[in-house]
N, C-alpha and C positions, 0 to 999 in steps of 0.2 A: 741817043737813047734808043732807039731801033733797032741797032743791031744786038743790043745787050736784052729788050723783051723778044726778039727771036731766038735768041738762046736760051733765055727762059722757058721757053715757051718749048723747045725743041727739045730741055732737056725733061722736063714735063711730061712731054710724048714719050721718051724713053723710057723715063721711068713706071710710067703707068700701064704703057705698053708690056711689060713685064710680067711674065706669066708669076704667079703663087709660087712660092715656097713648098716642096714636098714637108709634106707633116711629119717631124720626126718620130723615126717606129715605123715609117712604112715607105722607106726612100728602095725598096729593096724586099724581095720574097724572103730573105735570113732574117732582113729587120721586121719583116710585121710578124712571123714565127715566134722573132723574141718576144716583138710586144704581146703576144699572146701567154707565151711562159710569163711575161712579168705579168699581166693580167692576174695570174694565177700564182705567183711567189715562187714558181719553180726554175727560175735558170740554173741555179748553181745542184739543182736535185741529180744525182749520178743515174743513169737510164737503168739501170737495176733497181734502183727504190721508186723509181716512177712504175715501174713494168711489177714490181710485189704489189705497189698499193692498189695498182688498177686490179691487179687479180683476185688481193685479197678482197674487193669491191670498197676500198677505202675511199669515201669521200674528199675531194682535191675542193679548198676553199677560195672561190673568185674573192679576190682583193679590191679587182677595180673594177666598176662590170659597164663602166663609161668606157675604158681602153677594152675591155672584151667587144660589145660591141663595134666599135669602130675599125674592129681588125677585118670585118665582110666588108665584102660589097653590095652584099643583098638579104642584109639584117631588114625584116619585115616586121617584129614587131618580138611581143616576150614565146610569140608559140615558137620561135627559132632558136630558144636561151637550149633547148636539147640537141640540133643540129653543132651548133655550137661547140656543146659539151662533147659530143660523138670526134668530132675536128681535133679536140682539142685529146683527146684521147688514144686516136689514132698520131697526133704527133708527140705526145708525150710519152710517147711507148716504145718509139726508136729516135729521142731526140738528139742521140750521140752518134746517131748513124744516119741522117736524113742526105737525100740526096735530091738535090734540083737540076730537075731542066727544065731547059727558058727555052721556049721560040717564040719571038716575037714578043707580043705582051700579054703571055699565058705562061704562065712556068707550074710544071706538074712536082708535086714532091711527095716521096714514100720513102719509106727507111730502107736501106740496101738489103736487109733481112726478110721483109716482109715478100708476100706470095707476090707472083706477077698480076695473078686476077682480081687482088685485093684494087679495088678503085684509088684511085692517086687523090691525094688533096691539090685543089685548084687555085692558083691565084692569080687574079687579071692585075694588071694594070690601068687604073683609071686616075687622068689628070696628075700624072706623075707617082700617084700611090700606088703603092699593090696591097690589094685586098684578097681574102680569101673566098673564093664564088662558094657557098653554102651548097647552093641546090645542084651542082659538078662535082662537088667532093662528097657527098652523103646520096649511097647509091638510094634509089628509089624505095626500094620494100622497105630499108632501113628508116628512111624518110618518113613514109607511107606509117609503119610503125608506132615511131616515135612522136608522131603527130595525134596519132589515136590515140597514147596515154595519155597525152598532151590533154585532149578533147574529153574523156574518161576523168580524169583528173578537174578539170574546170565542173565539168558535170557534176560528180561529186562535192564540190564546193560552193554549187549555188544550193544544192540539198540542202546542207548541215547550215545554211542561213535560217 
């Protein structure tokens, strides 16, 4: 009986021992990019009716805003739902053309079109996932910005109570 609860027991350890499962949608910088088009219902959209809608200022409608946020890694609360949006605009604008580099467990990605000086979107690596760092990829004034409507907008909504 002994030797059959140390293998028990040994495979117990192994098993438990066993780091988590990568979250599918983000085993990879292409898969959390996609989880974010699926977020948004646009994978199959051709980078010219992404790149009219954005120009024409067409509204793009979040489908799952559970798999939106879960694509950062430093989603801090809804004042980040326009950092987000900003992310999510800069890669739907050349998503036929996006190109990654990795070093290490940071991989920067921008469309092969876009300016050099244009800021890269950021995505770390954390516990097997890659997330996108919000506050690396949305350069600061933009940031700065978008947060102040963010604050303007609240403002305005506790008035009209």
């Amino acid at each position: 009986m002994r030797p059959l609860t140390l293998t028990v027991l040994a495979v117990l350890l192994i098993v438990s021992c066993k780091s988590e499962p990568t979250p599918t949608g983000f085993e990879s910088p292409s898969a959390t990019i996609d989880s974010l088009f699926r977020a948004y219902g646009v994978q199959g959209m051709p980078q010219d009716e992404a790149r009219r809608r954005l120009q024409a200022h067409e509204r793009f409608e979040l489908l799952d805003s559970k798999l939106f946020r879960s694509c950062f890694s430093d989603w801090q609360g809804e004042h980040d739902q326009a950092l987000g949006g900003f992310v999510f605009g800069q890669l739907v604008a050349g998503k036929d053309e996006l190109e990654i580099d990795l070093e290490g467990h940071t991989a920067k990605v921008r469309a092969a079109s876009a300016p050099v000086e244009l800021t890269p979107i950021v995505l770390v690596k954390q516990d097997a996932a890659w997330k996108i760092d919000l506050r690396q990829s949305v350069p600061p004034q933009v940031r700065q910005s978008l947060y102040e409507v963010y604050r303007r907008a609240r403002r305005a909504e506790r008035k009209a109570r």
